[in-house]
C-alpha positions as a printed Julia matrix, in Angstrom:
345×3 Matrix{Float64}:
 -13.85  -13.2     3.19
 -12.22  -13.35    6.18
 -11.06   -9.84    8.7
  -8.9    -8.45   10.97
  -8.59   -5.96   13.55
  -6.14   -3.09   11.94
  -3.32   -3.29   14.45
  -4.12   -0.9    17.43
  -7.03    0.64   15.73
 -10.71   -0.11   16.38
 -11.07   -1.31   12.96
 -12.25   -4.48   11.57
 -10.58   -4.83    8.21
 -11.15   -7.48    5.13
  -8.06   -9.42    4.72
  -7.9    -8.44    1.52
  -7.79   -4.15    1.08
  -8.61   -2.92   -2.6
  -6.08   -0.95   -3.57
  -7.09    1.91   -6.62
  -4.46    2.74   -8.01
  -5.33    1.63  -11.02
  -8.7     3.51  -11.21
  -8.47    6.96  -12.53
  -8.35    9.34  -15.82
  -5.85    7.95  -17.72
  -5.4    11.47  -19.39
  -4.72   13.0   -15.57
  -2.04   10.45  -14.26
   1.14    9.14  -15.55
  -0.09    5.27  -15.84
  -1.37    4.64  -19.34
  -3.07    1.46  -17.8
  -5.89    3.12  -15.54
  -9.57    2.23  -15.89
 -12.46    4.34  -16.58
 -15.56    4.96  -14.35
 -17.74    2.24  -15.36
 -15.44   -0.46  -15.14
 -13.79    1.25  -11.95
 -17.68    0.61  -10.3
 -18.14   -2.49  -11.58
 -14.75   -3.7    -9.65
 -15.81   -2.07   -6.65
 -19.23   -3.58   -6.76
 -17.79   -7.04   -7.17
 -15.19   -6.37   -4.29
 -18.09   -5.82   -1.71
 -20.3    -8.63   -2.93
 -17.22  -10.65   -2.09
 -16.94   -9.08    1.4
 -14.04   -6.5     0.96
 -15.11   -3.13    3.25
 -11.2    -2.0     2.86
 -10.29    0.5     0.01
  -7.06    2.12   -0.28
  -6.53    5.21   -2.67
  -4.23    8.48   -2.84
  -4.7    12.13   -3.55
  -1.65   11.15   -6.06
  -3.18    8.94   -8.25
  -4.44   10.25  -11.15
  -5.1    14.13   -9.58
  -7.58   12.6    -7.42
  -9.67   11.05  -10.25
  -9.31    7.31   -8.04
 -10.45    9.01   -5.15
 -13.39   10.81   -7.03
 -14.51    7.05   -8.21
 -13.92    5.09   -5.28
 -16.08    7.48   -3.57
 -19.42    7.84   -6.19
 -18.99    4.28   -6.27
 -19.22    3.83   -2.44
 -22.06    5.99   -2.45
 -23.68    4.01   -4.41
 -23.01    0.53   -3.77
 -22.24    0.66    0.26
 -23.05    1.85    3.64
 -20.14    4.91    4.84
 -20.01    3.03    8.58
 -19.51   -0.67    6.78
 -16.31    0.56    4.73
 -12.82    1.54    5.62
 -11.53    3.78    3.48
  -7.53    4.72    3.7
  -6.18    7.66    1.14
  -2.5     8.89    1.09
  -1.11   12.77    1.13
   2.41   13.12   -0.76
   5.28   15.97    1.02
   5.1    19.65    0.62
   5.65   20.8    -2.85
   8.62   23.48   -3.27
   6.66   26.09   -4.22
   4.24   25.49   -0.77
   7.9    25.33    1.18
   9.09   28.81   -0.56
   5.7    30.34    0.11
   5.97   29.82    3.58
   3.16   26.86    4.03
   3.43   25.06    6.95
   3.44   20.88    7.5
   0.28   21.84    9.96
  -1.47   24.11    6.43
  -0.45   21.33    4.04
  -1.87   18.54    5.52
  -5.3    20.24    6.29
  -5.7    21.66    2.33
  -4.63   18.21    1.26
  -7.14   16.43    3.3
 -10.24   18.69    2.46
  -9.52   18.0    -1.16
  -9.42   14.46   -0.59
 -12.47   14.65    1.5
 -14.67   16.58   -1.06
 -12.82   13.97   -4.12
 -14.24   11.33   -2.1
 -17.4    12.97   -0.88
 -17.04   11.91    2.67
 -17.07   13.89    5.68
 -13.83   11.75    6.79
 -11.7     9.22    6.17
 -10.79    5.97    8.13
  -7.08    5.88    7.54
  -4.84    8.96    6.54
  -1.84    8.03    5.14
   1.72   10.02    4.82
   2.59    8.62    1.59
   6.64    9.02    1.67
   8.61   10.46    4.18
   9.56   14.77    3.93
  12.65   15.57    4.59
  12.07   19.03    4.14
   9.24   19.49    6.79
   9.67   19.11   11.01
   8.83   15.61   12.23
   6.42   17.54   14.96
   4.63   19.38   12.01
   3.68   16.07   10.64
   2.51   14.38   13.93
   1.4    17.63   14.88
  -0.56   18.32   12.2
  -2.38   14.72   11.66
  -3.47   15.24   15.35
  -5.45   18.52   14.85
  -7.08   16.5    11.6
  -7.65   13.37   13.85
  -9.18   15.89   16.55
 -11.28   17.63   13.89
 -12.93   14.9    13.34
 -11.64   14.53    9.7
  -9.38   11.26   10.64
 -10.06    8.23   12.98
  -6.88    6.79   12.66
  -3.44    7.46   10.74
  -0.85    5.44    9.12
   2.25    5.91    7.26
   3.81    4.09    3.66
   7.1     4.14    2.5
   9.4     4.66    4.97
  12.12    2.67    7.06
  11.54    1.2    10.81
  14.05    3.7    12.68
  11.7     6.31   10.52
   8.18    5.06   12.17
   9.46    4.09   15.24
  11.05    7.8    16.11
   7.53    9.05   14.71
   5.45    7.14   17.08
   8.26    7.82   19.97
   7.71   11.45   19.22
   3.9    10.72   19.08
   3.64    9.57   22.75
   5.67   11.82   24.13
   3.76   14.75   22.63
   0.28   13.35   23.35
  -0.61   12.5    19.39
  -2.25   10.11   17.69
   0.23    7.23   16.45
   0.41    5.52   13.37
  -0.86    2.46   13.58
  -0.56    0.93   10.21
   2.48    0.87    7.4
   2.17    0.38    3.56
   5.2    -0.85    2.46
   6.75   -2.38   -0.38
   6.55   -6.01    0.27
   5.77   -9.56   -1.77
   6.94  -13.37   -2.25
   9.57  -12.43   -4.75
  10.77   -8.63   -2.22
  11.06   -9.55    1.06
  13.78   -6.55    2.51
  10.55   -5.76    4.87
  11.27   -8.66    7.1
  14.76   -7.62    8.06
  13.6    -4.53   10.48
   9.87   -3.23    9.74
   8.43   -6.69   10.26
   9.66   -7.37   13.51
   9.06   -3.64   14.54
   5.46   -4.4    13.61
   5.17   -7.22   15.43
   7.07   -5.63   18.96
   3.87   -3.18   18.33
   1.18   -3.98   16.95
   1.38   -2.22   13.67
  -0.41   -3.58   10.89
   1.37   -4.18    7.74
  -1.14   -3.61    4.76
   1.91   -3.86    2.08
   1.69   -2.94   -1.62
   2.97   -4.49   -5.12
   1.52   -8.05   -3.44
   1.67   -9.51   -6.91
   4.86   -7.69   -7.62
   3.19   -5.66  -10.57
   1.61   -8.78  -12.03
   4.46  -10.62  -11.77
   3.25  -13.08   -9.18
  -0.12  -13.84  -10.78
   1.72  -14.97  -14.46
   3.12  -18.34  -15.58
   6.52  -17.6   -17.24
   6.05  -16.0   -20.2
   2.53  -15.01  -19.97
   2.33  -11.55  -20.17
  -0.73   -8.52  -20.31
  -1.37   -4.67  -21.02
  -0.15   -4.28  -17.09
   2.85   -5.94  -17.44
   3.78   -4.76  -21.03
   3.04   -0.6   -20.24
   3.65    0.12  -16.63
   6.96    1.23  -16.62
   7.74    1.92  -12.93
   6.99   -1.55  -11.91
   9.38   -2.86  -14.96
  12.08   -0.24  -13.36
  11.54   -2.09   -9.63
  12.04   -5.91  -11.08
  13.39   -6.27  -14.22
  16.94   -6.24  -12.81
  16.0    -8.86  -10.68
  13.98  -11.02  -13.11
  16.32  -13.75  -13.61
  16.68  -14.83   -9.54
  12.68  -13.92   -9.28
  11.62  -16.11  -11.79
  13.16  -18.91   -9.56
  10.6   -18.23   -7.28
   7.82  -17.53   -9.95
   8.47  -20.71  -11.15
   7.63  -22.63   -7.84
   4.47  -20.17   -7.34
   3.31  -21.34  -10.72
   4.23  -24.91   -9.68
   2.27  -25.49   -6.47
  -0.62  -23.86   -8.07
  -1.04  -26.02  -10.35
  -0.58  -29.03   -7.82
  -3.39  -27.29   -5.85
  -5.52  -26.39   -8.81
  -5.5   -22.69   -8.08
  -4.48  -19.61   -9.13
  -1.03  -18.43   -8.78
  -2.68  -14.88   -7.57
  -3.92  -17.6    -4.44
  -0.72  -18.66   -3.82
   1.01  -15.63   -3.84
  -1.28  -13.92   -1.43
  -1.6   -16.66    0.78
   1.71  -16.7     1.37
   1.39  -13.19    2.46
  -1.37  -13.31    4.32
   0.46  -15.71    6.59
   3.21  -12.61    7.15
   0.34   -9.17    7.6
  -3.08   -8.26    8.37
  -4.11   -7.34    4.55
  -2.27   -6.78    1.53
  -3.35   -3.98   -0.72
  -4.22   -5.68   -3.91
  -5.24   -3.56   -7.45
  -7.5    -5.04   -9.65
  -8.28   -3.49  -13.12
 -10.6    -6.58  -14.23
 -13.02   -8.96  -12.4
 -11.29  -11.52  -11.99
  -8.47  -10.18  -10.28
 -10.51   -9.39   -7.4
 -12.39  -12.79   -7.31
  -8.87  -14.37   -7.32
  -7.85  -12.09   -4.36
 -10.51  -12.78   -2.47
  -9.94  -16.6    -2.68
  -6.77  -16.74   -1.39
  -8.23  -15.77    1.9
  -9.76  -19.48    2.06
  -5.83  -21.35    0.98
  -4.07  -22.03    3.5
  -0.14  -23.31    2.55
   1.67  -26.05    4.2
   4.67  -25.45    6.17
   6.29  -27.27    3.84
   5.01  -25.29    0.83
   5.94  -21.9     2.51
   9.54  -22.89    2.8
  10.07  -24.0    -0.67
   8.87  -20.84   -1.98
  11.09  -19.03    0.76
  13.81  -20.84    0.02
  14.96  -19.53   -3.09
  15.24  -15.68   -1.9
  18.09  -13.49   -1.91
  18.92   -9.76   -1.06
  17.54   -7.13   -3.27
  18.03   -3.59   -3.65
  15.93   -1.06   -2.42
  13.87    0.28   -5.48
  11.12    2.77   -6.02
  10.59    5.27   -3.53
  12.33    3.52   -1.03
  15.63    3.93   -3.05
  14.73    7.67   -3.64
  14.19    7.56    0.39
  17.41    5.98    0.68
  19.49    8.6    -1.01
  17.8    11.68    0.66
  18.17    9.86    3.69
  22.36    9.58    3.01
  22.39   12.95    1.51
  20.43   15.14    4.35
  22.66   13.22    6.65
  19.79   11.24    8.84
  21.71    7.83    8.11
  25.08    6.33    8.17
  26.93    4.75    4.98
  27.94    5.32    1.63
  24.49    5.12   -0.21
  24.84    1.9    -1.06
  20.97    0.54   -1.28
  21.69   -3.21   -0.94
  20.76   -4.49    2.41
C-alpha cells in the first residue's frame, strides 16, 4: 500500500480509502445489495492487513447501520490513532427547518449520533454530504468550526458540490477565521470525467484532495463486456447515472478490459490506476474479498503515458447525474447560477 498526505491536513492517508457504503442492514437502507456484519468485518479486516487506515462512511447509509459496523469492526481489528475515519452529514430535514433548528443545532445532533454509531470520541474527516440550499453558508462553516473546536472533528471536507460552491466556502472560511475544507468527494471515474473541467484544477490551485466516489463507475469499470453481478443487476441508482451513456462508455470499457489483459491484471487495476494518477485516494466499496485485494493492487501499476491517453482518448461530455443533477436544478431554480438548466457541460 502506498499513502498520501490528505491535501492541507496533517493526515497520512492509504491511497486507496474504503468506502462502506455497501455495509449496512439491508432492511434499514434503500440498497438491496448491502452486506451483513460478518462479512462487513471480514472486508475490513482484509483492508487493514493490506495496509488501508482510510474508511469512508455516512450517517445516510443504511440509518447508520455502516457506521455502527465500520466502527465494532475498528474496535476490534485496529488501533483509533492508526485509522482515518471520514463520515458524511446530509442537509436539514424540513421538518428541523419548520421547527426552527438551526445549521449550528443540526450539525452538532448529527455528529453525536454518528459519533456514538461509530463508538469514537471523534472523527478524522466530517463531511457535508450535498450542498443546502435552504441553510446560511456561515451556519455551515460556522457550525463545523465549533465541532472542529470541540474536539469532535480534526479536519472537514465537503462531497457533491461544484468548484464556485467550495471555493466561496473556503473564501468565507478565511475570512471568518474557520476551519476550511480541505478535501472533496466527488463524482469522478475513467468513463465520468466532468470533474476535470473546474474542481480539478481548483484542487490543484489549493491543495485540496480529491478522494472521488463511483471509481469503478458502479462496477462498471471492473467487468469485461457482458459480464455482469448482483451489484450491477439490483442497484438501481447507479443504472440511472450510466445506462444512458452505456453505448459511448463501453468504448472506453472495452480498452480498460483490453490493456488488462495485455498486462495480465485486473481491469479494477487499471481503472484505478488511472485514477490514482489524477487524486490522492479514490473511495472504493467492496462487498467481497477480492474487491479489496484488487484495489489495493492497483496502487503498485503504474500506466504508460501511452496507455493513459488511449483510454482518455475516447471521452466525451456527459451530463451531470445523481446528486449533482439534483444540485444542478436547485442551483438554477434558487437562482445561485446562470442558464437555462441545461445539465450538459
Amino acid at each position: 500500500m502506498k499513502y498520501a498526505k490528505l491535501g492541507n491536513a496533517d493526515l497520512k492517508v492509504s491511497r486507496i480509502c474504503m468506502g462502506c457504503m455497501g455495509f449496512g442492514d439491508a432492511n434499514n437502507g434503500q440498497h438491496s445489495w448491502t452486506i451483513d456484519e460478518e462479512h462487513s468485518r471480514e472486508i475490513i479486516r482484509r483492508g487493514l492487513e493490506l495496509g488501508v487506515n482510510f474508511f469512508d462512511t455516512a450517517i445516510g447509509y443504511q440509518s447508520g447501520t455502516s457506521e455502527q459496523y465500520l466502527g465494532r469492526a475498528l474496535r476490534d481489528y485496529a488501533r483509533r490513532e492508526d485509522v482515518v475515519v471520514a463520515t458524511k452529514f446530509l442537509p436539514r430535514t424540513e421538518e428541523e427547518i419548520a421547527e426552527g433548528v438551526t445549521g449550528q443545532q443540526h450539525i452538532e445532533k448529527l455528529l453525536n449520533k454518528s459519533l456514538s454509531n461509530l463508538g469514537m470520541d471523534y472523527v478524522d474527516l466530517y463531511i457535508y454530504h450535498m450542498w443546502d440550499y435552504q441553510t446560511p453558508l456561515y451556519d455551515i462553516m460556522d457550525g463545523l468550526n465549533r465541532m472542529v473546536k470541540a474536539g469532535k472533528i480534526r479536519y472537514i471536507g465537503i462531497s457533491n458540490c461544484f468548484a464556485w460552491q467550495l471555493a466561496k466556502a473556503n473564501a468565507l472560511a478565511e475570512k471568518e477565521g474557520f476551519a476550511k475544507f480541505v478535501s472533496v468527494q466527488g463524482h469522478y471515474n475513467l468513463i465520468f470525467r466532468e470533474e476535470e473541467r473546474e474542481m480539478a484544477k481548483l484542487c490543484a490551485e489549493d491543495n485540496i484532495a480529491m478522494t472521488p466516489y463511483s471509481a469503478l463507475a458502479g462496477g462498471r469499470l471492473s467487468k469485461h463486456p457482458g459480464e455482469t453481478s448482483k451489484r450491477l443487476e439490483e442497484d438501481d441508482y447507479a443504472k440511472f447515472k450510466y445506462d444512458a451513456t452505456a453505448a459511448q462508455d463501453n468504448i472506453i470499457i472495452g480498452r480498460v478490459a483490453e490493456i488488462a489483459d495485455k498486462r495480465g491484471v485486473t481491469m479494477t487495476e487499471v481503472a484505478l490506476a488511472w485514477l490514482l494518477t489524477k487524486v490522492t485516494a479514490p473511495v472504493v466499496g467492496a462487498t467481497k474479498i477480492h474487491h479489496i485485494d484488487g484495489a489495493a493492487k492497483a496502487t503498485d501499476l503504474t500506466l504508460t503515458d501511452r496507455e493513459i491517453a488511449y483510454l482518455e482518448e475516447m471521452y466525451v461530455p456527459h451530463k451531470l447525474v445523481g446528486v449533482m443533477a439534483q444540485n444542478t436544478q436547485t442551483a438554477v431554480k434558487e437562482k445561485h447560477v446562470w442558464g437555462t438548466g441545461n445539465q450538459e457541460i
